[in-house]
ZATORTI-934374 format. One record per residue (C-alpha): y, x, z negated. Coordinates in steps of 0.1 Angstrom, whole numbers, padded with zeros to 4 digits, always signed. Example, Ala and Ser with C-alpha at 12.3 -4.5 7.8 and 13.67 -1.06 7.14 Angstrom:
ZATORTI-934374
-0045+0123-0078
-0011+0137-0071
//
This chain:
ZATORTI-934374
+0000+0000+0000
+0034+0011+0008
+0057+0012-0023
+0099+0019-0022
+0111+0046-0046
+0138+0026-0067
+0160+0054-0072
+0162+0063-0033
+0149+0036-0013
+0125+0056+0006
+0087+0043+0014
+0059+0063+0000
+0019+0053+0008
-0005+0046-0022
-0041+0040-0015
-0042+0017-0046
-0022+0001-0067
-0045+0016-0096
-0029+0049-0084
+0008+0043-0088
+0018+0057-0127
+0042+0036-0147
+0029+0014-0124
+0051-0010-0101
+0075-0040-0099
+0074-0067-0071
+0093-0088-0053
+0091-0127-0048
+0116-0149-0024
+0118-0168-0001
+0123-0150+0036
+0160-0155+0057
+0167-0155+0094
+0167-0120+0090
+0149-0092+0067
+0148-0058+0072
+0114-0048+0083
+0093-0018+0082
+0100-0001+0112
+0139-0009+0104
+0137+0011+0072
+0116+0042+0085
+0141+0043+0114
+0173+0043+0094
+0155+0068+0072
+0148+0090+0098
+0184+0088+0116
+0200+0097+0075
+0174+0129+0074
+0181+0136+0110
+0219+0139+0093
+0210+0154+0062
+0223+0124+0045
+0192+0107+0033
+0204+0107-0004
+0228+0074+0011
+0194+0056+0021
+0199+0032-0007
+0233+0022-0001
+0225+0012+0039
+0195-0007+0034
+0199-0044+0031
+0219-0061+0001
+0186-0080-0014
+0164-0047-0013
+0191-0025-0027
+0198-0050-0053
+0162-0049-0059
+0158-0017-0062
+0186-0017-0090
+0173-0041-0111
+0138-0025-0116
+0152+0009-0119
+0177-0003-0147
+0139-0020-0163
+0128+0016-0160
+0100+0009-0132
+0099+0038-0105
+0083+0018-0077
+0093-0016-0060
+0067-0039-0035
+0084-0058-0012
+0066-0079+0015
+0096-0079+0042
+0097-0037+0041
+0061-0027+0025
+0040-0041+0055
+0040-0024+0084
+0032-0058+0107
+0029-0038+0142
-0006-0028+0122
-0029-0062+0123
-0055-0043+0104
-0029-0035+0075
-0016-0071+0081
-0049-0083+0076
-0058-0062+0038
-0021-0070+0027
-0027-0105+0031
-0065-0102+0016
-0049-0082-0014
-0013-0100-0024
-0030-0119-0052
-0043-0089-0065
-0011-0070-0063
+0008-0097-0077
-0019-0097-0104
-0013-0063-0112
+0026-0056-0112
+0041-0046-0142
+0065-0073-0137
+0075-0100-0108
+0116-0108-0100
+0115-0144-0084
+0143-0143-0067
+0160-0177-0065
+0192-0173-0036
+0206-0210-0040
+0204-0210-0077
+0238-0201-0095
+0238-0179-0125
+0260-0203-0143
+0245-0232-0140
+0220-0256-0173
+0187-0250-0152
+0172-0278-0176
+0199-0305-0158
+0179-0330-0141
+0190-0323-0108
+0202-0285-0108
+0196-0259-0086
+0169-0242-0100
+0153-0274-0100
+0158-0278-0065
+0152-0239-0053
+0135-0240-0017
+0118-0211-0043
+0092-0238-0055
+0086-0256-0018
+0070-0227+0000
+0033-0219+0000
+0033-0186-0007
+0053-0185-0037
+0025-0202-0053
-0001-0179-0059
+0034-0155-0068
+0041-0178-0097
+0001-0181-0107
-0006-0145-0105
+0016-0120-0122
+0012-0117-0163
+0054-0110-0167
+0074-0128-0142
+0116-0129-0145
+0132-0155-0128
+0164-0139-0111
+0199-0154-0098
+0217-0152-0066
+0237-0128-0086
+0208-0111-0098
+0209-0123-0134
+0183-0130-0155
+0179-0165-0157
+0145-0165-0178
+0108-0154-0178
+0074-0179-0165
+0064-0178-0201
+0094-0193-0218
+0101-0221-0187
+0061-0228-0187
+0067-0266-0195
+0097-0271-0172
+0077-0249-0143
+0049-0271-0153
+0069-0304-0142
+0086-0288-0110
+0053-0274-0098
+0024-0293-0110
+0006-0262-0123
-0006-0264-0160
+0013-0246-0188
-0019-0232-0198
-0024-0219-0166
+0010-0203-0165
+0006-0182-0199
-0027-0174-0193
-0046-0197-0219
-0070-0211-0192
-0087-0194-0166
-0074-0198-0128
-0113-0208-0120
-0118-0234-0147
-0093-0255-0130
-0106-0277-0101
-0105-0269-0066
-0087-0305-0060
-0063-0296-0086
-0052-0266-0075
-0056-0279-0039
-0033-0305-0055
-0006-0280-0065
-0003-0266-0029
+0000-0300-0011
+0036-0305-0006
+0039-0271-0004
+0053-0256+0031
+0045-0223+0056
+0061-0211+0086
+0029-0208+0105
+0001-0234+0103
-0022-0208+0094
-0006-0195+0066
-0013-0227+0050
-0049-0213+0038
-0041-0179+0039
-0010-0186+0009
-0046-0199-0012
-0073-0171-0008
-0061-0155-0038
-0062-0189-0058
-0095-0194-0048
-0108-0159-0051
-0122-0160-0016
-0117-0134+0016
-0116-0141+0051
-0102-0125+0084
-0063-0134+0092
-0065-0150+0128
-0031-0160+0137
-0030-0184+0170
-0062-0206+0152
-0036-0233+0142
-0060-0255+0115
-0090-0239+0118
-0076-0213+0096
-0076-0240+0068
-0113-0252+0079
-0122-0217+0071
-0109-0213+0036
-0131-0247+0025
-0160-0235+0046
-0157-0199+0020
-0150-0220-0012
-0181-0239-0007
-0202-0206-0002
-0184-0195-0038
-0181-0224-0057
-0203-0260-0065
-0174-0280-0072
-0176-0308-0054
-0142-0320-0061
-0133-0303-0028
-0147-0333-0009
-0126-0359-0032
-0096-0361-0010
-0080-0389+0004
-0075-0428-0004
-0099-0445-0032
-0105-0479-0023
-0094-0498-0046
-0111-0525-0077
-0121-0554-0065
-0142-0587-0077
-0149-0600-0046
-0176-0587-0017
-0158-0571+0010
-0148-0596+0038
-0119-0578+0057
-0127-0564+0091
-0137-0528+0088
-0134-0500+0119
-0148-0467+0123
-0142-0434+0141
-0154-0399+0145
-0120-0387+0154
-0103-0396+0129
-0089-0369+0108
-0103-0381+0075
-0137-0390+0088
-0148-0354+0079
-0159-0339+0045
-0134-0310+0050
-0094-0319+0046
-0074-0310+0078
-0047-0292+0054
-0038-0290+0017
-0014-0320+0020
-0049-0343+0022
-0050-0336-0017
-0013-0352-0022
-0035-0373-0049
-0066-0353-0060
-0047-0340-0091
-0068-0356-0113
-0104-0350-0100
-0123-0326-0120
-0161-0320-0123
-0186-0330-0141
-0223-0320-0144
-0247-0339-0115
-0271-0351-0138
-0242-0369-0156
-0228-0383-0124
-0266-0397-0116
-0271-0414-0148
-0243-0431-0147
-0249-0444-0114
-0287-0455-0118
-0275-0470-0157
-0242-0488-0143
-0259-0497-0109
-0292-0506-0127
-0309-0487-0100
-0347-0488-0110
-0365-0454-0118
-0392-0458-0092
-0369-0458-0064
-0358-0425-0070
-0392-0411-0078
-0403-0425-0043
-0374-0403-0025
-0380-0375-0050
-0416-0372-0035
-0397-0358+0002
-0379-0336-0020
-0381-0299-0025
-0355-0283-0050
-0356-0306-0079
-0352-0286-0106
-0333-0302-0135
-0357-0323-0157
-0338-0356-0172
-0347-0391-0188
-0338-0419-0182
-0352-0448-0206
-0374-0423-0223
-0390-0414-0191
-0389-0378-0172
-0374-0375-0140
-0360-0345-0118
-0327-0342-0100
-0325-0322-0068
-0305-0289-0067
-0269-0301-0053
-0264-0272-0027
-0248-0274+0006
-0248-0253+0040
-0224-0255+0064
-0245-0257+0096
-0236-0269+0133
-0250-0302+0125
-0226-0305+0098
-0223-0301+0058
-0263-0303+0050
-0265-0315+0017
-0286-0334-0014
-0269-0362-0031
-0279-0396-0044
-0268-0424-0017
-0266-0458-0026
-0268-0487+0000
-0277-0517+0012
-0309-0523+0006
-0311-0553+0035
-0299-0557+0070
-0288-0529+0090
-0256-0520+0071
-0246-0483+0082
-0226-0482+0055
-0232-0463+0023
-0219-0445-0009
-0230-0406-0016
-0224-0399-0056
-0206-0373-0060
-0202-0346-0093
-0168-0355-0101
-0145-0379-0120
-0109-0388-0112
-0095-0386-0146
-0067-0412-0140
-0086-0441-0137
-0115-0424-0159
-0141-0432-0128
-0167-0415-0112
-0162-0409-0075
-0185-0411-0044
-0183-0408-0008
-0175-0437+0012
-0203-0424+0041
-0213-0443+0076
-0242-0439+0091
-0244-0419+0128
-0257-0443+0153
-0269-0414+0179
-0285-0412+0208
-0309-0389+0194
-0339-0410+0175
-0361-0400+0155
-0346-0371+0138
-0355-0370+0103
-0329-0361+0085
-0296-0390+0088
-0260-0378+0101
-0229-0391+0088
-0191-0396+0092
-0167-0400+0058
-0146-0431+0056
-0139-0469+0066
-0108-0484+0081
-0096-0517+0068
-0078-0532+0093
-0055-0564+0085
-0039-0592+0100
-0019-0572+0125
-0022-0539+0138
+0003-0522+0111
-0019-0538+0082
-0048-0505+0085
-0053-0483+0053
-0082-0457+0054
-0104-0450+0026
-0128-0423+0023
-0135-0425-0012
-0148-0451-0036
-0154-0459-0075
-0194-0454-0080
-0191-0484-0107
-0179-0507-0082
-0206-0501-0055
-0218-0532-0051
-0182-0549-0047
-0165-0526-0025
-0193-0522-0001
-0204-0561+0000
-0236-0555-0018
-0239-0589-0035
-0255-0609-0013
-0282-0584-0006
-0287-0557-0031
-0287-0523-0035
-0309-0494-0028
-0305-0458-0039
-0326-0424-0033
-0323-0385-0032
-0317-0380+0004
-0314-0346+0022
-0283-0351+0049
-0260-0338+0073
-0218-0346+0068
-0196-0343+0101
-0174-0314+0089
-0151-0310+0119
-0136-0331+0150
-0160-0334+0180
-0154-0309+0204
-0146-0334+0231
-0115-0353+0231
-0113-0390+0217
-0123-0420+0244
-0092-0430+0255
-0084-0467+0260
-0090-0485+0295
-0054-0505+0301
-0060-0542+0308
-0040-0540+0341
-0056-0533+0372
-0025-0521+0385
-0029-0488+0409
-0007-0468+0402
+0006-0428+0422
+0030-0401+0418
+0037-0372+0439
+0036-0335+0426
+0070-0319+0417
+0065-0293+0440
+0049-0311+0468
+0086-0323+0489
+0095-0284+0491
+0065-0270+0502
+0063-0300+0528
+0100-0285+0537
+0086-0255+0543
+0061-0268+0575
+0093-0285+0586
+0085-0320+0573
+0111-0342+0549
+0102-0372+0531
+0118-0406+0545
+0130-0411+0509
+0132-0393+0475
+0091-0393+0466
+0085-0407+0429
+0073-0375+0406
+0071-0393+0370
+0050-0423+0361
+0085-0441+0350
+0091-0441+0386
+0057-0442+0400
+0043-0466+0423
+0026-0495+0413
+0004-0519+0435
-0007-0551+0411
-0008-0576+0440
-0038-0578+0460
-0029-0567+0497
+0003-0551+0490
+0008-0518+0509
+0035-0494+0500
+0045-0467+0531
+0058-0432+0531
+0071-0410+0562
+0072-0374+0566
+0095-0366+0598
+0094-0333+0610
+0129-0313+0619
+0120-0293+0646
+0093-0318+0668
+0097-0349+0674
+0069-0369+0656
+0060-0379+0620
+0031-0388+0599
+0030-0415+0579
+0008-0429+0548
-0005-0458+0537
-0016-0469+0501
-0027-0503+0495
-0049-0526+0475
-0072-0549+0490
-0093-0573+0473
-0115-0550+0455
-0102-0512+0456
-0072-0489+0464
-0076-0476+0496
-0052-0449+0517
-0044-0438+0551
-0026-0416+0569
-0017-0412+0607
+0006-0391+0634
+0030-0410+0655
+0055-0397+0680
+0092-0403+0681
+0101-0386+0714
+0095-0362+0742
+0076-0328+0734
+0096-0297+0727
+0086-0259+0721
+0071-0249+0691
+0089-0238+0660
+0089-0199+0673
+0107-0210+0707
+0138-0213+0683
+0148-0191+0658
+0187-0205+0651
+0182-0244+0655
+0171-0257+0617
+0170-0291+0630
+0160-0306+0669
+0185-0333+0681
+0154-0352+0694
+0143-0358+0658
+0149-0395+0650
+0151-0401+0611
+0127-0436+0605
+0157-0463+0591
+0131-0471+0562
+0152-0459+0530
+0128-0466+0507
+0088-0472+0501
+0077-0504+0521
+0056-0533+0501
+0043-0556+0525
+0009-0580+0531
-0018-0560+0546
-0027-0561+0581
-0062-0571+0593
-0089-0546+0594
-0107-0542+0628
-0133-0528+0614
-0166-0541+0594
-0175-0530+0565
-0203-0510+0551
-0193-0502+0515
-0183-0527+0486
-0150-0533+0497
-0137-0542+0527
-0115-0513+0535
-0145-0494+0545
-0143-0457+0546
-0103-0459+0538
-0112-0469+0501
-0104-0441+0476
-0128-0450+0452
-0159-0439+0482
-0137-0406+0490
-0161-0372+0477
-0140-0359+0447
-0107-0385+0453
-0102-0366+0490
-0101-0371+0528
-0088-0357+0559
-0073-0377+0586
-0065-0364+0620
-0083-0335+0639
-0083-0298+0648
-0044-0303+0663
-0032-0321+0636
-0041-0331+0604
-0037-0344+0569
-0052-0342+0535
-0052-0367+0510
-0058-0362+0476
-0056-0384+0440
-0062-0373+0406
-0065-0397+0382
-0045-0389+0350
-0068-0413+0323
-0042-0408+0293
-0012-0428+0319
-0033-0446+0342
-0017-0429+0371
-0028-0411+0403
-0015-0379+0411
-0015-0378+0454
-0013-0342+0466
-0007-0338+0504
-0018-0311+0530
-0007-0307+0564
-0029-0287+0587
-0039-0281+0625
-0029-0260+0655
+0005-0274+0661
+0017-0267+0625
-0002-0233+0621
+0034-0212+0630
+0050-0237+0602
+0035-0230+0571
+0036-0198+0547
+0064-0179+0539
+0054-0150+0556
+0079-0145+0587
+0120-0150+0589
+0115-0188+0600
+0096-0197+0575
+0121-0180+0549
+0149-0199+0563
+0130-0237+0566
+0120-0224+0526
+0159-0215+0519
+0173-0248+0534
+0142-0272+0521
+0159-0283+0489
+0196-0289+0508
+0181-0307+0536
+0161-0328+0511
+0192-0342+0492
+0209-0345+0525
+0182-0368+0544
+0174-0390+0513
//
């Protein structure tokens, strides 16, 4: 670790923070637009040594490390860590251990300065709404595990004045931040508090980067992992994946809405989903824990009994599951009677979160719906929680061991009225989940919990119009320019302005005259009784002149005749003369029979390429256009001086002519 030598400024490398006599202060803030970095400080270092003036280091580095630097000298500490300058960030691999080791160094400073920038020095920080209060200090992610960490930690002004220590603010740090008092001075271990709880601390806590969401916690959690940045939320998918290699606390699954009491079997409707960012056992970031304060753990065998006793599950239906099973190792009774409880492990495997928990369902119908017990109590309504599971309808049968999604939508009178739930109260089983009418069953079951979002994106609604809808590319009017051709009028490019054919036998028209010959080609999109279909064909508007390299000033022939239409044509469809062989009767025309949405129309002289993508998320097609043939072959490219000048006067001529 890099350290700064109070009295001069100047970086010096330790290979542990064991090695550093006296041992060291630190630094905690919160970072500005602009801090000077590593490579700033060993430069200006440099340039004063260069100059033989490198005793003046201290005075021309910035205001907050100078000031720094003061304050832990005058404390009589030789050595300063401060993230902005002690981190040399062009080095991922030192990136990478610094972020690995901040707990640790925090853990082991000497002492911590918390500086607070928009707190005053003269100001009663126990006022209900003053600034210390309010610091953007207590807001950001990784100040968290710099308040947790350090045994002495001095809370510091704007001015740099003391403005008190951790230990003597404990209880007013306790109701700005959420984390215990005990916690704070050191009366209860970091690890005896529950990973919902001090999931729950971090929750309305903010990073810069997305990532930096779980990094800001490994520390907290004890845990190591590789720093990925560009992984967006998978870094936080990570960090739960490591705590549950670490830890058996299952309060890291009780996130999210508890349904609530009720008396009465559940009658509203009730929707699933796989996509669904709750419908996973891991929490998407640490703000799903907004209300898991209160969840702590409890032993299993406690969370079982009180399931089977307030459930009045008989003993003989778990003995019958308990036969399948192969890790039962804790030996209970229950009404004087032995029984075993499986070992509570889980894997994270491609299937999902394999697990063994006591489920609870319906013991009639074919109910996908169930309730997995977990080892935890929420402390505020003194309940013991389970998770709300469903049941994987798959295509795959037969597999032996059930897959499931977490969490129900309860979806109301209108489409606002939806609250999601992916916990429940164990007592109230029967209620919640509509048990009543046919009973409950319950069993040790080995299974398998969705732990991420399917790879594939979501099924996206089919709109209830048949309307066809096309746009035109952005770029497709100037590279059209560049073979000479110019739209009849300005072609629609965004699906505000696309064209839309809801009337069967409407046909809307485009034409593409070319500047230098006189002819044109023109397309036709329609929809006929059963399908889209398209068109497209040449037609001549005079005489026959050179080719385009006959003429190397004209930019446009005084034959050409501009078609009067000024804007798409909608009109009834003409007869076909054709029969048909396909399921609609625009025959080989129809788009829906085209191989992959294309077709040429013309031949080897001239010719024309249609082409639709169908954008499913907008209901739109996208209609690409190629001209090709003989007669256009000197036209296209950019690769001799006409060419350049058709490709320098396309976007003119375009707002000209339309």
């Amino acid at each position: 670790m890099w350290l700064l030598r109070t009295s001069t400024a100047e970086l010096e490398y330790f290979h542990s923070p064991h090695d550093v006599k006296g041992g060291y202060a630190i630094l905690s803030h919160v970072w500005q637009d602009y801090e000077q970095s590593f490579q700033e400080l060993q430069a200006l270092h440099a340039q004063l040594v260069a100059n033989s003036r490198s005793d003046l280091l201290r005075s021309r580095v910035s205001n907050k490390i100078r000031e720094c630097c003061i304050l832990a000298e005058s404390h009589g500490y030789d050595w300063l860590w401060i993230d902005t300058c002690c981190i040399d960030r062009s080095s991922s691999a030192e990136l990478s251990e610094a972020i690995n080791s901040m707990f640790q160094w925090y853990s082991l400073t000497q002492v911590c300065y918390a500086y607070l920038e928009d707190v005053p020095s003269d100001q009663d920080i126990h006022q209900h709404n003053s600034a210390f209060r309010r610091s953007k200090w207590f807001t950001r992610g990784w100040t968290l595990q710099e308040l947790i960490a350090p045994q002495s930690l001095i809370f510091v002004a704007q001015d740099w004045t003391v403005i008190g220590t951790k230990a003597s603010l404990a209880a007013l740090l306790e109701y700005i931040t959420g984390v215990d008092a005990d916690v704070l001075t050191f009366r209860r271990q970091l690890g005896d508090v529950s990973v919902a709880r001090r999931m729950w601390w971090a929750s309305a806590r903010k990073t810069t980067r997305i990532e930096d969401e779980a990094y800001c916690l490994m520390g907290i959690f004890g845990v190591h992992m590789a720093t990925i940045y560009g992984e967006g939320r998978r870094s936080f998918l990570r960090l739960q994946e490591e705590i549950l290699k670490r830890t058996s606390d299952q309060t890291l699954f009780a996130w999210g809405n508890v349904l609530p009491i009720r008396m009465a079997p559940f009658r509203e409707q009730i929707s699933y989903t796989m996509y669904h960012p709750d419908s996973h056992i891991f929490a998407p970031s640490p703000a799903a824990f907004a209300q898991s304060g209160d969840m702590y753990p409890v032993p299993m065998q406690i969370a079982a009994e009180n399931a089977i006793e307030t459930l009045g599950i008989p003993k003989w239906m778990l003995d019958s599951s308990l036969q399948q099973s192969t890790r039962s190792v804790v030996t209970k009774k229950c009404n004087d009677v032995p029984w075993k409880i499986p070992l509570p492990d889980f894997m994270v495997t491609s299937q999902g979160v394999r697990a063994e928990l006591l489920v609870v369902e319906a013991s009639a119908g074919k109910s996908t719906l169930a309730i997995a017990v977990l080892a935890c109590k929420d402390a505020s309504t003194n309940s013991f929680i389970g998770l709300l599971l469903r049941r994987r309808i798959d295509s795959e049968t037969g597999l032996k061991w059930p897959r499931y999604h977490v969490g129900i939508t309860v979806c109301g009178m209108h489409p606002w009225m939806r609250l999601r739930y992916r916990l429940s109260q164990v007592d109230w089983a029967r209620h919640a989940l509509s048990f009543n009418s046919s009973g409950i069953s319950a069993r040790w079951e080995r299974l398998y919990i969705s732990h991420r979002a399917p790879s594939r994106s979501p099924p996206l609604r089919v709109r209830s119009d048949t309307a066809f809808r096309f746009v035109f590319p952005r770029w497709l009017a100037v590279e059209l320019a560049k073979q000479g051709f110019t739209p009849d009028v300005e072609l629609p490019e965004t699906r505000g302005s696309a064209v839309k054919l809801a009337q069967k036998a409407s046909i809307a028209t485009f034409t593409f005259t070319h500047r230098q010959l006189p002819e044109a080609f023109r397309i036709h999109i329609g929809l006929c009784a059963k399908a889209p279909w398209a068109t497209a064909t040449f037609i001549s508007l005079g005489p026959q002149i050179g080719r385009l390299e006959a003429s190397t000033h004209s930019t446009v022939s005084s034959t050409v005749t501009v078609p009067p239409d000024s804007r798409p044509r909608v009109h009834p469809a003409k007869s076909r003369w054709y029969s048909s062989r396909y399921s609609c009767d625009c025959g080989p025309e129809a788009i829906f029979s085209w191989t992959n949405s294309t077709r040429t129309f013309g031949d080897s002289q001239r010719n024309v390429q249609l082409t639709f993508t169908h954008n499913i998320a907008t209901n739109t097609r996208l209609l690409d256009i190629r001209v090709g043939g003989a007669v256009y072959q000197g036209f296209a490219g950019r690769s001799g001086p006409n060419a350049r000048l058709l490709h320098s006067l396309a976007r003119p001529l375009l707002r000209v002519l339309t």
